[in-house]
C-alpha positions in Angstrom: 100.8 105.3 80.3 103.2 102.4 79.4 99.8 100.2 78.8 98.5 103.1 76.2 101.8 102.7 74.4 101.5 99.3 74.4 98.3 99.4 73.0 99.1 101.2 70.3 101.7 98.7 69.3 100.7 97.3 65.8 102.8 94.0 66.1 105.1 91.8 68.4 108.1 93.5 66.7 107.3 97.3 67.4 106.0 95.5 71.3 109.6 94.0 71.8 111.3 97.1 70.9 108.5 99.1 73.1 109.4 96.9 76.1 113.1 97.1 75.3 113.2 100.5 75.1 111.1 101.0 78.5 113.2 98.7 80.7 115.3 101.6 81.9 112.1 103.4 83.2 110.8 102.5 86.7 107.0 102.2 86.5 105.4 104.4 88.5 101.6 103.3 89.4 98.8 105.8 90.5 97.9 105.9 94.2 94.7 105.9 95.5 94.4 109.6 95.8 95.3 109.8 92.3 92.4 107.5 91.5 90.3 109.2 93.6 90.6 112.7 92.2 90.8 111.7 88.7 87.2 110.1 89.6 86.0 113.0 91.0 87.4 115.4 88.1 86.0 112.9 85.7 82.4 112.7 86.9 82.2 116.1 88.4 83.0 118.3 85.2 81.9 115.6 82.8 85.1 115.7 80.8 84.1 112.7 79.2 80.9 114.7 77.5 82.5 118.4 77.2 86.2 117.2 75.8 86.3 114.0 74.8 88.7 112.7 77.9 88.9 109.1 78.7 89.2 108.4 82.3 92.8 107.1 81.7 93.6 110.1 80.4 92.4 111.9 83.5 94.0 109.7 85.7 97.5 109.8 83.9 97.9 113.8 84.1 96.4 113.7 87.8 98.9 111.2 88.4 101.1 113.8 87.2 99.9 116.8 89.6 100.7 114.4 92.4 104.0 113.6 91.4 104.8 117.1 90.5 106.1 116.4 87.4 105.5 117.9 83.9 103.3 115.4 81.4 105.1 115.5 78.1 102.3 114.6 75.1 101.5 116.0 71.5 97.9 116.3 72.9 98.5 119.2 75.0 95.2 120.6 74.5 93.7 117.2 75.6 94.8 117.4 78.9 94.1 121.2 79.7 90.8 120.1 81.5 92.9 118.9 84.4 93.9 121.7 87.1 97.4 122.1 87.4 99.0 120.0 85.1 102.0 121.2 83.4 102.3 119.6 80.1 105.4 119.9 77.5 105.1 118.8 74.0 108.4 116.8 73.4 109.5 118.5 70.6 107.9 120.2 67.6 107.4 117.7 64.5 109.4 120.3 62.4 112.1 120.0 64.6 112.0 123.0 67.1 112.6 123.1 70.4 109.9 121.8 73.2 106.7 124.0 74.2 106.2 124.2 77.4 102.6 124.9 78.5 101.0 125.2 82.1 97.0 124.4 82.5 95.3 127.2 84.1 92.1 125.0 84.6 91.2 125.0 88.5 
C-alpha cells in the first residue's frame, strides 16, 4: 500500500512529506500465503475482467484477511470482490463519521 501512495505522489515535495508522515508506521509486507491466495482469487474469479481489480489490489485486502485487520479505503466497493475483508471508509468527505462495511463475498 505505501508504494500506491507513493505513486500517486505528484512531486518530490508531496513524496518527502508522504515519507515523513509514514515513518511512524512499521511496514508490514505480504507473506507468501497472502501472495498465494490473492493469485488464486485473482485468476480464479477473473476480477480483473468482472470488476476492474488490479492484482495489487487483491493482494493488499487479502493481506488484510490475514492480518485480521479492517482495510480503511474510499473505494469500498472496489474491494468487495475479496471474501472476508472488512473495509471502513475513513471518514465521509462531508465530514461524518466512518462507515464501516463487512464483504459478504465468499
Amino acid at each position: 500500500m505505501v508504494m500506491e501512495l507513493i505513486q500517486g505522489c505528484k512531486n518530490k515535495v508531496e513524496l518527502e512529506k508522504l515519507q515523513n508522515e509514514l515513518s511512524i508506521y512499521e511496514i508490514v509486507w505480504p507473506s507468501q500465503n497472502s501472495c498465494n491466495e490473492a493469485l488464486n482469487l485473482f485468476t480464479q474469479y477473473q476480477y480483473y475482467l468482472s470488476h476492474n481489480v488490479g492484482l495489487l489490489d487483491v493482494l493488499i485486502g487479502q493481506t488484510a484477511v490475514e492480518l485480521g485487520v479492517p482495510l480503511y479505503t474510499f473505494n469500498q466497493k472496489h474491494y468487495q470482490v475479496v471474501p472476508h475483508l472488512q473495509t471502513i471508509q475513513p471518514y465521509q468527505k462531508t465530514g461524518t463519521m466512518p462507515v464501516d462495511n463487512m464483504s459478504e463475498s465468499s
